[in-house]
N, CA, C and O of each residue as an XYZ file, in Angstrom:
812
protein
N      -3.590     19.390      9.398
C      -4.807     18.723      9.827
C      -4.871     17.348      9.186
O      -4.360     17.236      8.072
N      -5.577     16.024      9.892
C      -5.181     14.768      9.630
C      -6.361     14.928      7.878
O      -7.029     15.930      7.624
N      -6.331     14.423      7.516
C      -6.761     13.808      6.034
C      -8.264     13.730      6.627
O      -8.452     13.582      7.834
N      -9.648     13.873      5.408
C     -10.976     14.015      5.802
C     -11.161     12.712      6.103
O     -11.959     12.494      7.015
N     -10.529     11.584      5.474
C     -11.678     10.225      5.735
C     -10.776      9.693      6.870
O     -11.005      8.539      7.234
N      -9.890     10.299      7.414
C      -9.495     10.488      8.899
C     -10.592     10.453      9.992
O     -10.307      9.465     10.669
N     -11.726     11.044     10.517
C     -12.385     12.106     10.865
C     -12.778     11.305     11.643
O     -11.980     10.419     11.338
N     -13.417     10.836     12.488
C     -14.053     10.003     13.607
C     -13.941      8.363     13.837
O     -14.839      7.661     14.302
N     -12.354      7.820     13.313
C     -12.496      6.763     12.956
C     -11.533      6.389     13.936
O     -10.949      7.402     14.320
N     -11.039      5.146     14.617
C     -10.358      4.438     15.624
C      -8.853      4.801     15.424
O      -8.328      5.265     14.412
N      -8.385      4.542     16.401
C      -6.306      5.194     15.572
C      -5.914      4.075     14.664
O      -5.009      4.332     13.870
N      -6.498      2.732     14.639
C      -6.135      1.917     13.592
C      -6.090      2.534     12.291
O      -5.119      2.754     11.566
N      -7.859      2.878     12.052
C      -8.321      2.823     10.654
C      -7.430      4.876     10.545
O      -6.384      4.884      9.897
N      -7.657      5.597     10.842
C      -6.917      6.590     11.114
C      -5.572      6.530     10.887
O      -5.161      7.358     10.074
N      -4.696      5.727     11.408
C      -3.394      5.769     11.173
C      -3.213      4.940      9.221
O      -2.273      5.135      8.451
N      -4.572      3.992      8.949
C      -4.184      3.401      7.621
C      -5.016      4.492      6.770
O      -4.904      4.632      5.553
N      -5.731      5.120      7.471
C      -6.410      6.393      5.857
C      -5.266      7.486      5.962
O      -5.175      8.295      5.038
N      -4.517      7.549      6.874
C      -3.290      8.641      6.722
C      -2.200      8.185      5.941
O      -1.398      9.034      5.554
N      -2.037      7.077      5.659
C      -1.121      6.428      5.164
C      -1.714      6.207      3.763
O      -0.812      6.340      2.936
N      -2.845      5.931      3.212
C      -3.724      6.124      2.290
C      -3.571      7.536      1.536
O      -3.674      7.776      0.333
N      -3.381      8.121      2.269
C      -3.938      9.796      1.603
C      -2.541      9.867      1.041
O      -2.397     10.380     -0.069
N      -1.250      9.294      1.853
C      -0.154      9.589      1.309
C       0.266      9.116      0.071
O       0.827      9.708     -0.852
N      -0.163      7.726      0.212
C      -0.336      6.725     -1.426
C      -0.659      7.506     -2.352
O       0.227      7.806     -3.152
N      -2.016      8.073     -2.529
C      -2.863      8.657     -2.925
C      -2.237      9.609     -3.707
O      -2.271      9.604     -4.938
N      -1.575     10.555     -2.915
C      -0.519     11.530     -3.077
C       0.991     11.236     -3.464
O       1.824     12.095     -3.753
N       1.199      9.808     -3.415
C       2.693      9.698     -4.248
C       1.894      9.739     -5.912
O       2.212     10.390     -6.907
N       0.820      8.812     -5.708
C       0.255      8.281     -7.683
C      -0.117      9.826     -8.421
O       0.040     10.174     -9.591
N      -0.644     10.554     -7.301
C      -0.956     12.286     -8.324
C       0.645     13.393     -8.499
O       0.621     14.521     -8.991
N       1.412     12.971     -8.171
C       2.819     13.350     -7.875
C       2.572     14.648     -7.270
O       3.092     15.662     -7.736
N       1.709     14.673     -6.127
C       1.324     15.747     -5.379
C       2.186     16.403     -4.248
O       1.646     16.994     -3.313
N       4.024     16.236     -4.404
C       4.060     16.299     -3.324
C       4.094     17.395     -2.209
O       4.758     17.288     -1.178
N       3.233     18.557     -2.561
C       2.625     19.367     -1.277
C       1.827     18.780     -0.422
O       1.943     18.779      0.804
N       0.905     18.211     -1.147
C       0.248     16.910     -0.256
C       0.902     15.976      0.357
O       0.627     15.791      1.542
N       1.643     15.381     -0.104
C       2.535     14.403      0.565
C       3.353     14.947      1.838
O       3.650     14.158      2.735
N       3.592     15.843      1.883
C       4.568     16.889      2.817
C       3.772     17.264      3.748
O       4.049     17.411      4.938
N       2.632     17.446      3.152
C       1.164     18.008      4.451
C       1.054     17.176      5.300
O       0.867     17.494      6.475
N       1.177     15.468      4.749
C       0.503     14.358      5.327
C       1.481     13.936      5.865
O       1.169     13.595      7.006
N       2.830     13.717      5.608
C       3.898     13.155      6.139
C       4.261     14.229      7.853
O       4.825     13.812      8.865
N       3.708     15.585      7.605
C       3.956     16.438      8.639
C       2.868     15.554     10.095
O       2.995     14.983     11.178
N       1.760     16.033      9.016
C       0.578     15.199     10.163
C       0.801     13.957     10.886
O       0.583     13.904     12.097
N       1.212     12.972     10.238
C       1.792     12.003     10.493
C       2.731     12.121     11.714
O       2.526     11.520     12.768
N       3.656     12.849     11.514
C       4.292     13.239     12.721
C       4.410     13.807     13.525
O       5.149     13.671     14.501
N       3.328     14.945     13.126
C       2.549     15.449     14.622
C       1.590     14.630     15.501
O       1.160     14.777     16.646
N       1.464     13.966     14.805
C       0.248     12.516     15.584
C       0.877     11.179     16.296
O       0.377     10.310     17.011
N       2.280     11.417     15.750
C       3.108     10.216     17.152
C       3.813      8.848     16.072
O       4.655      8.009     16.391
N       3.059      9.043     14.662
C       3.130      7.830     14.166
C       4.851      7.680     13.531
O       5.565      8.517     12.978
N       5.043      6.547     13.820
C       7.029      6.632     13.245
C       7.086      6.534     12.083
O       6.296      5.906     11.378
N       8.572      7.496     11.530
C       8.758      7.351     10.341
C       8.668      6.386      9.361
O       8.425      6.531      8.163
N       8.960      5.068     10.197
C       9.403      3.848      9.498
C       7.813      3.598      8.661
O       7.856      3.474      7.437
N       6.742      3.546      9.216
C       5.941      3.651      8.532
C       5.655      3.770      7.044
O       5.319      2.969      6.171
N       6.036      5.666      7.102
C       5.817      6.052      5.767
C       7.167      5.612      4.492
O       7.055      5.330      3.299
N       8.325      5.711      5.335
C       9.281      4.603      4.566
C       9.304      3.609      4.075
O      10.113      3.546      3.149
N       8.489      2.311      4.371
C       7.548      0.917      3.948
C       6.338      1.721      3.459
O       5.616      0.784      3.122
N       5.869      2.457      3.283
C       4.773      3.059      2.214
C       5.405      3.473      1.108
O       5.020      3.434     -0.060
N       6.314      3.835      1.524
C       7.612      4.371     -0.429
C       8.162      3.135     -1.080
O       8.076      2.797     -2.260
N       8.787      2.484      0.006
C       9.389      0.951     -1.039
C       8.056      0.157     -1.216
O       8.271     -0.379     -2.303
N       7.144     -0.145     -0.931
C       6.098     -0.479     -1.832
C       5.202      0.232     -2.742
O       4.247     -0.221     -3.373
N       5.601      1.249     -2.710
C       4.954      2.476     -3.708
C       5.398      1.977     -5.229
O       4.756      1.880     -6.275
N       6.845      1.691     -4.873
C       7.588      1.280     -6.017
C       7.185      0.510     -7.138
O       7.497      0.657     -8.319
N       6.118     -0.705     -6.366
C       5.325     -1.532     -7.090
C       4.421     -1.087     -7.935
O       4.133     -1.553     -9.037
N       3.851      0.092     -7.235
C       2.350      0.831     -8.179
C       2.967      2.043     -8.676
O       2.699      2.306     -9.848
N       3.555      2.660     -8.201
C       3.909      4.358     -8.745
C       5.030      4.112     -9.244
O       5.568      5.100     -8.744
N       6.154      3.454    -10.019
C       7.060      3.143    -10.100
C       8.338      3.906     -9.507
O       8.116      4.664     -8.564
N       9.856      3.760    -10.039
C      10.898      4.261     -9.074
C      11.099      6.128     -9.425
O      11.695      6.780     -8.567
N      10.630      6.776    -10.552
C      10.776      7.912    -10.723
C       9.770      8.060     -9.835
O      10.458      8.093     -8.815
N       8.697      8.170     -9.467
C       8.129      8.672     -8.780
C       8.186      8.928     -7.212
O       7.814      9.937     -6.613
N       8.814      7.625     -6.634
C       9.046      7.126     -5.414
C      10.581      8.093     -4.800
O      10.970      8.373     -3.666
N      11.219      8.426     -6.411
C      12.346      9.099     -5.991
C      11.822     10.688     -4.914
O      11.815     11.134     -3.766
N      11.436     11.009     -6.389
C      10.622     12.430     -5.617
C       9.643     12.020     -3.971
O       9.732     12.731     -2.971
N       9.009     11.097     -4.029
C       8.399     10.875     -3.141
C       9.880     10.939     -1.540
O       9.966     11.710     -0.584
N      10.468     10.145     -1.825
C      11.451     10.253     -0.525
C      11.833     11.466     -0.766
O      11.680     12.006      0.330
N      12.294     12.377     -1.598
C      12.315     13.939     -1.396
C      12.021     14.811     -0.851
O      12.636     15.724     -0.301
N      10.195     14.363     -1.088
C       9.474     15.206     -0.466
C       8.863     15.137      1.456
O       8.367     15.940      2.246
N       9.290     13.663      1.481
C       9.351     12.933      2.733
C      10.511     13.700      3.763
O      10.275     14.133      4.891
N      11.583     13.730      3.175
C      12.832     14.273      3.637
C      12.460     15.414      3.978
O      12.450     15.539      5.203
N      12.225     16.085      3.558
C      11.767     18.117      3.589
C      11.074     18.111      4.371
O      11.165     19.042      5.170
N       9.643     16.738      4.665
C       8.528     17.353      5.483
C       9.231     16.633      7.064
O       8.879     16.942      8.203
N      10.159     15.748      6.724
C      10.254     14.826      8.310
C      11.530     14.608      8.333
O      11.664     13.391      8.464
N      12.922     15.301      8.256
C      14.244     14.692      8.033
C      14.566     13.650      9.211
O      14.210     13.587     10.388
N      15.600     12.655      8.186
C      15.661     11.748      9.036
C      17.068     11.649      9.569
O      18.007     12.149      8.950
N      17.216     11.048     10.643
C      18.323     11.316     11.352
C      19.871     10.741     10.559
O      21.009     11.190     10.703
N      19.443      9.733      9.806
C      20.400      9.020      9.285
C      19.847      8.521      8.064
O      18.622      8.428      8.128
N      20.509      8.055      6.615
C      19.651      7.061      5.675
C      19.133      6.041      6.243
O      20.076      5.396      6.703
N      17.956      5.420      6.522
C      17.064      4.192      6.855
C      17.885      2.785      5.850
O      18.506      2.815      4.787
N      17.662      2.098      6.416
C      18.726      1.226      6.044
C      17.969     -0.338      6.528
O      17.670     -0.459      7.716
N      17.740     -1.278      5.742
C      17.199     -2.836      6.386
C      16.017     -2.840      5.996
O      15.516     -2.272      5.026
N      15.345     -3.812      7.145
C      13.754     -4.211      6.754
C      13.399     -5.090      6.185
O      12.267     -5.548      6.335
N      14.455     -5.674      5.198
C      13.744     -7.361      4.731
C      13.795     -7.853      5.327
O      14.420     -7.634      6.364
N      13.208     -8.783      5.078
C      13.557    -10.774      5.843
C      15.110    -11.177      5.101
O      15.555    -10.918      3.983
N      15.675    -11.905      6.238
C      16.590    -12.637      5.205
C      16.527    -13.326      3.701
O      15.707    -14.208      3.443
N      17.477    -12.831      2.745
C      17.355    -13.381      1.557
C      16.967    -14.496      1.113
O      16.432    -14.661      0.017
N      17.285    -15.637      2.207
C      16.974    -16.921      2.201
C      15.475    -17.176      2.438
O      14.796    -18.077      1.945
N      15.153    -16.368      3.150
C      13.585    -16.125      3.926
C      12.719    -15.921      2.596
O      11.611    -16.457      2.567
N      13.073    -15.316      1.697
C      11.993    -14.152      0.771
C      11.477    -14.989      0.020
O      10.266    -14.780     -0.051
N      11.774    -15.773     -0.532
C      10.937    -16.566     -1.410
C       9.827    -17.188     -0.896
O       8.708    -16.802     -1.236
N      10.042    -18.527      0.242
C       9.241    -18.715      0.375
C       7.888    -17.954      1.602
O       6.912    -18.567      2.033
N       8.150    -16.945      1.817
C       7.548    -15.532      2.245
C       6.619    -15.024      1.534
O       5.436    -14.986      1.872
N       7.227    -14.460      0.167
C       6.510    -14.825     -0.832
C       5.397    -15.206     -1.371
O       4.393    -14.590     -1.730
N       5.784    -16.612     -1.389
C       4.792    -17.089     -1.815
C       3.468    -17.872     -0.522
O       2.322    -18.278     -0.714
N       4.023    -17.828      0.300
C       2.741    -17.768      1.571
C       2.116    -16.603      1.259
O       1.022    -16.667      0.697
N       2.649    -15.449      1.541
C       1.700    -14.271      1.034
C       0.973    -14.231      0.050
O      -0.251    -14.099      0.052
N       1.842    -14.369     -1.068
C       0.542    -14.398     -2.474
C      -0.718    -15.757     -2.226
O      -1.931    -15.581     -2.336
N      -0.142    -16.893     -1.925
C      -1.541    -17.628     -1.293
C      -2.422    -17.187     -0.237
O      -3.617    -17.428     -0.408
N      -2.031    -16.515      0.953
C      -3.031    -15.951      1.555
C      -3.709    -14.221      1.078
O      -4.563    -13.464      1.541
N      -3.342    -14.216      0.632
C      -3.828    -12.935     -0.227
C      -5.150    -13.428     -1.790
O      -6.231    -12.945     -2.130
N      -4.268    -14.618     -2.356
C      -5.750    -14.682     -3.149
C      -6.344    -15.867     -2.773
O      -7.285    -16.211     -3.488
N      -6.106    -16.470     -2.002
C      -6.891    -18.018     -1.268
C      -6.716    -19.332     -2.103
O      -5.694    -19.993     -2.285
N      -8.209    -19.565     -2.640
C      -8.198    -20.513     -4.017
C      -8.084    -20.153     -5.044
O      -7.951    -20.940     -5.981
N      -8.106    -18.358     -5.249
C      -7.806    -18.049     -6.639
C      -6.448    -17.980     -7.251
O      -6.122    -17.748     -8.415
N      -5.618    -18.280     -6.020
C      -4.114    -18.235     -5.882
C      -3.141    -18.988     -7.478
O      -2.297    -18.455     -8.199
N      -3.729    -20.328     -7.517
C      -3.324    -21.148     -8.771
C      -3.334    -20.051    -10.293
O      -2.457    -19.718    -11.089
N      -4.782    -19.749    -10.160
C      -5.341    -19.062    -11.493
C      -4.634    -17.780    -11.521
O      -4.189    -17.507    -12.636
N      -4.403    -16.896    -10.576
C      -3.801    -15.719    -10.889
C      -2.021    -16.095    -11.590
O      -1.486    -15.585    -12.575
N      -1.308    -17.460    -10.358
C      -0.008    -17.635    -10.718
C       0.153    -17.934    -12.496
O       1.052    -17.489    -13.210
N      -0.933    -18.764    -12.899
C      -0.994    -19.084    -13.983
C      -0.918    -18.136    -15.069
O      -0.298    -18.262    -16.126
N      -1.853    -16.865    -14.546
C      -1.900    -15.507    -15.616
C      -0.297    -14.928    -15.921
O       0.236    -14.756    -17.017
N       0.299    -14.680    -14.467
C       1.650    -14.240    -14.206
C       2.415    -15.325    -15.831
O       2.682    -15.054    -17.002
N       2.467    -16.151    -15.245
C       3.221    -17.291    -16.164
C       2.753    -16.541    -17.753
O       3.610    -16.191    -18.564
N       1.757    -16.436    -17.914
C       1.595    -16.263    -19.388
C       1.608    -14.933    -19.903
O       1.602    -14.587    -21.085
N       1.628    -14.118    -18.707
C       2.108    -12.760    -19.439
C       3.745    -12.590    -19.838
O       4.091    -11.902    -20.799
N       4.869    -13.430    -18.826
C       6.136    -13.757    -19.593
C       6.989    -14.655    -18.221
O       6.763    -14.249    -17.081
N       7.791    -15.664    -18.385
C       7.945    -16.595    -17.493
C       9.144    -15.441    -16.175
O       9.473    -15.933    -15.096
N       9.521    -14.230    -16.512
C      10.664    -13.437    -15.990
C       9.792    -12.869    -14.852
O       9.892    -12.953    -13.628
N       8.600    -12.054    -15.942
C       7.472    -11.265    -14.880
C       7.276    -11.954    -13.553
O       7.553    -11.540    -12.428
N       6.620    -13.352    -14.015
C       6.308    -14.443    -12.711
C       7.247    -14.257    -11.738
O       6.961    -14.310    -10.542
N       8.345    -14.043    -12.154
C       9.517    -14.680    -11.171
C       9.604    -13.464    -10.643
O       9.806    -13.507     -9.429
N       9.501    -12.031    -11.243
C       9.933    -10.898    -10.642
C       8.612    -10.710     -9.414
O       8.953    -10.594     -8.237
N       7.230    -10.693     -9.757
C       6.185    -10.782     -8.937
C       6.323    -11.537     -7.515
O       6.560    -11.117     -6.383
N       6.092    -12.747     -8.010
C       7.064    -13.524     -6.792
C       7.844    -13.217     -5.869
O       7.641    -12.836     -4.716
N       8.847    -13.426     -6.507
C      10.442    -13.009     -5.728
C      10.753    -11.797     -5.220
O      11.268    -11.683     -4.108
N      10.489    -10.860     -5.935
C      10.737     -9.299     -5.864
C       9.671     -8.686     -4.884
O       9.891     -8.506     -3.687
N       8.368     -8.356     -5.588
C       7.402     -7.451     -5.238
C       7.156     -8.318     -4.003
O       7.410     -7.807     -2.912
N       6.564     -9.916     -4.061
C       6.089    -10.462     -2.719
C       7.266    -10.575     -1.841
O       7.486     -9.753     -0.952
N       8.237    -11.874     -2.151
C       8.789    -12.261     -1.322
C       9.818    -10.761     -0.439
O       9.907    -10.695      0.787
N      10.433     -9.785     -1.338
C      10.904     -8.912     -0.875
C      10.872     -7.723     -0.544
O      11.662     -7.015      0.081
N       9.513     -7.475     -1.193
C       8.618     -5.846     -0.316
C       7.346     -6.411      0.063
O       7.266     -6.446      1.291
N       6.366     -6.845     -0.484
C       5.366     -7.088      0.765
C       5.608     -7.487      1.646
O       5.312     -6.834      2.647
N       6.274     -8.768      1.807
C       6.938     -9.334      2.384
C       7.369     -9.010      3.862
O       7.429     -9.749      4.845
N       7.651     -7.670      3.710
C       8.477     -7.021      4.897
C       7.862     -6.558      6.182
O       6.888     -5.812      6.283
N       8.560     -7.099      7.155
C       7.389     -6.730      8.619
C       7.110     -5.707      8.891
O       6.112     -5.497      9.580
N       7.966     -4.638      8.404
C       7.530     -3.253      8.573
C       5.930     -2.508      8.649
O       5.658     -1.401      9.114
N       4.933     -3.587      7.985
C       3.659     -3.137      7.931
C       2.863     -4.454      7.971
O       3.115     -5.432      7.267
N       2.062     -4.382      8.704
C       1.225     -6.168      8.418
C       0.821     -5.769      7.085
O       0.707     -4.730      6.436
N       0.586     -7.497      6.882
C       0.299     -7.721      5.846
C      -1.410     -7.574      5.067
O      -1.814     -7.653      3.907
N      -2.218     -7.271      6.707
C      -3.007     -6.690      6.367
C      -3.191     -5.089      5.812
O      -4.090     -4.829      5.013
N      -2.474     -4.285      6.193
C      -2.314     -2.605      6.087
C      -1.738     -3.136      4.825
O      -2.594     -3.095      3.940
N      -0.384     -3.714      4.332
C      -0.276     -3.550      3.041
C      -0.968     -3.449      2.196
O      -0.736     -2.628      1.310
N      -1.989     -4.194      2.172
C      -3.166     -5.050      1.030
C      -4.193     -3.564      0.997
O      -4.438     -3.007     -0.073
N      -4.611     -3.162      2.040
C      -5.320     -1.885      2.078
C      -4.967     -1.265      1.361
O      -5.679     -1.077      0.375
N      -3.363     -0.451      1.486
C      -2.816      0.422      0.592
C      -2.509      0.044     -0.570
O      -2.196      1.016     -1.257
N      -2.434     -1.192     -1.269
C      -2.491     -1.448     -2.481
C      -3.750     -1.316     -3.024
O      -3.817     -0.912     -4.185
N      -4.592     -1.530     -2.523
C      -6.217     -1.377     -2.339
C      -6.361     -0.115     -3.081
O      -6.567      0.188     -4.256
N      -6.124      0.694     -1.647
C      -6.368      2.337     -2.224
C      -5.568      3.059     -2.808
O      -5.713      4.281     -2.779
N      -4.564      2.481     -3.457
C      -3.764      2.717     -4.620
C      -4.314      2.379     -6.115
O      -4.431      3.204     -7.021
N      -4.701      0.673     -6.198
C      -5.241      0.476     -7.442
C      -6.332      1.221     -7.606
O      -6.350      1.694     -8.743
N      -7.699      1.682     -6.642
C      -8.798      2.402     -6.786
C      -8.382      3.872     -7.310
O      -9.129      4.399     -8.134
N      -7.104      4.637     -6.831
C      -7.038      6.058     -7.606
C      -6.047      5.396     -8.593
O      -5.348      6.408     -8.536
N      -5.475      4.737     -9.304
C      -5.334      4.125    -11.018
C      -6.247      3.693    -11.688
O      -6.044      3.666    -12.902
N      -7.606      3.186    -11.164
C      -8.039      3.106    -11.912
C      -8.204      1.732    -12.273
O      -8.344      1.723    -13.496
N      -8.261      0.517    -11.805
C      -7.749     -0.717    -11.787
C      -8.640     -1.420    -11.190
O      -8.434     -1.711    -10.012
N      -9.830     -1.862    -11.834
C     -10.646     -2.330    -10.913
C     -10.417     -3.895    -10.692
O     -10.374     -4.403     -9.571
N     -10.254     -4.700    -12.053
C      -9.785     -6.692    -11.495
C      -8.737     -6.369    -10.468
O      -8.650     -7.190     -9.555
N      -7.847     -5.239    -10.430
C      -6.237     -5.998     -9.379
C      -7.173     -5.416     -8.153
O      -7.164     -6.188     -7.195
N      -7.995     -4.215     -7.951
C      -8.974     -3.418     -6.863
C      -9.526     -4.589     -6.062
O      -9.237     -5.073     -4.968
N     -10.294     -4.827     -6.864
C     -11.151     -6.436     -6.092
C     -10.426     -7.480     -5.890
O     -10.999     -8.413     -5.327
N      -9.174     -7.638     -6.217
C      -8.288     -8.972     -5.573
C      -7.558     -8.320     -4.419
O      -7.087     -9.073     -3.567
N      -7.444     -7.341     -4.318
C      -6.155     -6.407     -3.240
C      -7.116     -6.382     -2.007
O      -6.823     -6.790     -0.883
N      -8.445     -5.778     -2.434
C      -9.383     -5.658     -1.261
C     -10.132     -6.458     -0.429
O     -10.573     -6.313      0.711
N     -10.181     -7.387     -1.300
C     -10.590     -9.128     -0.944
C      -9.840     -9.880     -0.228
O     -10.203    -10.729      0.586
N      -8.070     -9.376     -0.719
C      -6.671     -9.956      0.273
C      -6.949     -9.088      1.732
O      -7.190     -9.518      2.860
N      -6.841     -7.973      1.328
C      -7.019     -7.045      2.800
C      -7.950     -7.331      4.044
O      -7.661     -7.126      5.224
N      -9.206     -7.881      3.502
C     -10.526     -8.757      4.251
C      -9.899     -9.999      4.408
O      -9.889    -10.359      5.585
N      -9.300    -10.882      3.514
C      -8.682    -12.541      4.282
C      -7.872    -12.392      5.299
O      -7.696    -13.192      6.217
N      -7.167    -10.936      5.076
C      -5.765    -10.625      5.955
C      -6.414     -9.895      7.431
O      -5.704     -9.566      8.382
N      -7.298     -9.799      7.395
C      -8.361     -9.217      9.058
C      -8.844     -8.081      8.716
O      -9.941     -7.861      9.228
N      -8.376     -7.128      7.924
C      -9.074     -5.600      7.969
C     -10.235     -5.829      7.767
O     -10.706     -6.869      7.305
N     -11.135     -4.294      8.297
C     -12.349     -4.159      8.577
C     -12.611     -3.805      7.248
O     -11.651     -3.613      6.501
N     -13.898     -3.673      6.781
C     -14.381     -3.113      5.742
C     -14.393     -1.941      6.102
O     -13.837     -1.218      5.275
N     -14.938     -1.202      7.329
C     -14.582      0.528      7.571
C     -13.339      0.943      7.722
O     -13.040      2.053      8.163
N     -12.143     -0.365      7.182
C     -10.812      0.256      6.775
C     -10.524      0.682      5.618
O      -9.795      1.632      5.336
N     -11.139     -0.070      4.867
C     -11.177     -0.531      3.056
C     -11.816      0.657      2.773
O     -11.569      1.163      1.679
N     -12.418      1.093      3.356
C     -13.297      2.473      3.246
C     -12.643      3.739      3.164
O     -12.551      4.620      2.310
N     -12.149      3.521      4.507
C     -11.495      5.001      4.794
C     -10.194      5.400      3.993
O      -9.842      6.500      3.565
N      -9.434      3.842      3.908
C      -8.303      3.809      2.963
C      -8.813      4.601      1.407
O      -8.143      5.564      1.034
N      -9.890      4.185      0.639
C      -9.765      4.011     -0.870
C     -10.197      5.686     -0.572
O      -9.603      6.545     -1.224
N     -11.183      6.071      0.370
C     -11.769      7.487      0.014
C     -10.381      8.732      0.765
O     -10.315      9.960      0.722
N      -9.847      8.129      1.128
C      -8.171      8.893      1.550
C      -7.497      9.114     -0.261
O      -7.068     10.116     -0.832
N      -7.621      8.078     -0.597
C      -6.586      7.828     -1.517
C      -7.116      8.574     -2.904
O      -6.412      8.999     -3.820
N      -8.682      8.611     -2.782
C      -9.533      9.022     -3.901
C     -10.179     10.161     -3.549
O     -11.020     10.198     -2.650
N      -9.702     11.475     -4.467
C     -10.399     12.303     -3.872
C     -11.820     12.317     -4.086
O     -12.153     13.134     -3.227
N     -12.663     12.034     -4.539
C     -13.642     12.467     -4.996
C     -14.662     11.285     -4.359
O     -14.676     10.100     -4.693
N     -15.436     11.882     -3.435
C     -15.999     11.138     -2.752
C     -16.940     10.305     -3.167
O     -17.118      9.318     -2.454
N     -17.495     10.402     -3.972
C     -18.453      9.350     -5.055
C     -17.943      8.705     -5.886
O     -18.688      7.801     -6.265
N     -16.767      8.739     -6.491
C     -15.997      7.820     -7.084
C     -15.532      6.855     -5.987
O     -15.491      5.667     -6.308
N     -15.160      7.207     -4.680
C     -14.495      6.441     -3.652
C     -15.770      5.441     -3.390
O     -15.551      4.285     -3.753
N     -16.860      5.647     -2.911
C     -18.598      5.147     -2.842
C     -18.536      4.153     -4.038
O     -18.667      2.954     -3.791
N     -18.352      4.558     -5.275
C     -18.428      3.558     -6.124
C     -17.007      2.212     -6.313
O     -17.134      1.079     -6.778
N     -16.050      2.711     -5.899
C     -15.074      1.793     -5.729
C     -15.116      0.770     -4.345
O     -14.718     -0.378     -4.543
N     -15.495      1.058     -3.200
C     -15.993      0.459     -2.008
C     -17.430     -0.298     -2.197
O     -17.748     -1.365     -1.672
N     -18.052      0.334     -2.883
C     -19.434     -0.645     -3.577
C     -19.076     -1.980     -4.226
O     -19.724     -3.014     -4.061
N     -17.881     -1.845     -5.051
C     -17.954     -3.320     -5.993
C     -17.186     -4.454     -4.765
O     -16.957     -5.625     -5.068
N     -16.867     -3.907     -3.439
C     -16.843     -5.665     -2.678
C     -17.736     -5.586     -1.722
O     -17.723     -4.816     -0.761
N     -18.687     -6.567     -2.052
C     -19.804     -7.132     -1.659
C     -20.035     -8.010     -0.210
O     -21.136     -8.495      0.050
């Protein structure tokens, strides 16, 4: 059965709280849940490739032990015909990809965040950048609005409220609805009043 904050909502916001619940379920290393949702998922029409660009950016928040098991448990619930293979932009492409993204994601706050990067260590910057933007957000596999969601309702079940309000704020510059931002964080969060209070702080 599709995920609760599934439940009467458009196949957009529906297809991103299913994809939510799965997030949700890589960060609790749940993966019976993950296997539930990855099934649903594919009883509902939606392509693998999907939840595959939900694991290589998982990488960013749940790190790579986790993401391992996560394609594990992906495999068991949906085998795939062959290893998945591609999906970046050309190498040459990624940088400045990149960094268009991280500017349209924090707007004018764009300078001040690069600046923080810089001073937490000059390598980090470059890995943020280069790596996480230019070569997994980056990737067309998911707009760049749905990304920002699921980072969204990823930082909200960590626990993360400054990166919460910059992810969810990107997700709104990037077109999503606020009854996406919604359905995403309370997918991702079980507890429905904690989800209420995390969707409360953007205004």
């Amino acid at each position: 059965m599709p995920p609760a904050a599934t439940d009467g909502h458009d196949p957009a916001t529906t297809r991103i709280a299913a994809l939510a619940a799965c997030a949700g379920a890589i960060w609790r290393a749940d993966w019976t849940c993950l296997g539930e949702r990855a099934a649903w998922l594919r009883s509902a029409g939606a392509p693998r490739a999907d939840l595959e660009e939900l694991l290589l950016q998982a990488v960013l928040f749940c790190g790579f032990p986790r993401v391992v098991s996560a394609f594990a448990a992906l495999d068991a619930a949906w085998p795939a015909a062959a290893p998945p293979v591609g999906g970046s932009l050309p190498v040459a492409d990624q940088p400045a990809a990149g960094r268009a993204l991280f500017a349209a994601i924090y707007g004018e706050h764009a300078p001040t965040v690069e600046a923080m990067l810089r001073g937490c260590h000059a390598d980090f910057h470059a890995f943020v950048i280069d790596v996480a933007y230019g070569r997994v957000l980056a990737r067309p596999g998911l707009g760049a609005g749905d990304r920002e969601l699921l980072a969204a309702a990823l930082l909200a079940a960590q626990d993360q409220p400054r990166q919460f309000v910059s992810h969810a704020l990107g997700a709104l510059r990037l077109g999503a609805t606020r009854a996406q931002l919604r359905a995403a964080v309370h997918a991702a969060v079980p507890d429905a009043a904690a989800a209420d209070a995390w969707c409360a702080r953007i205004r």
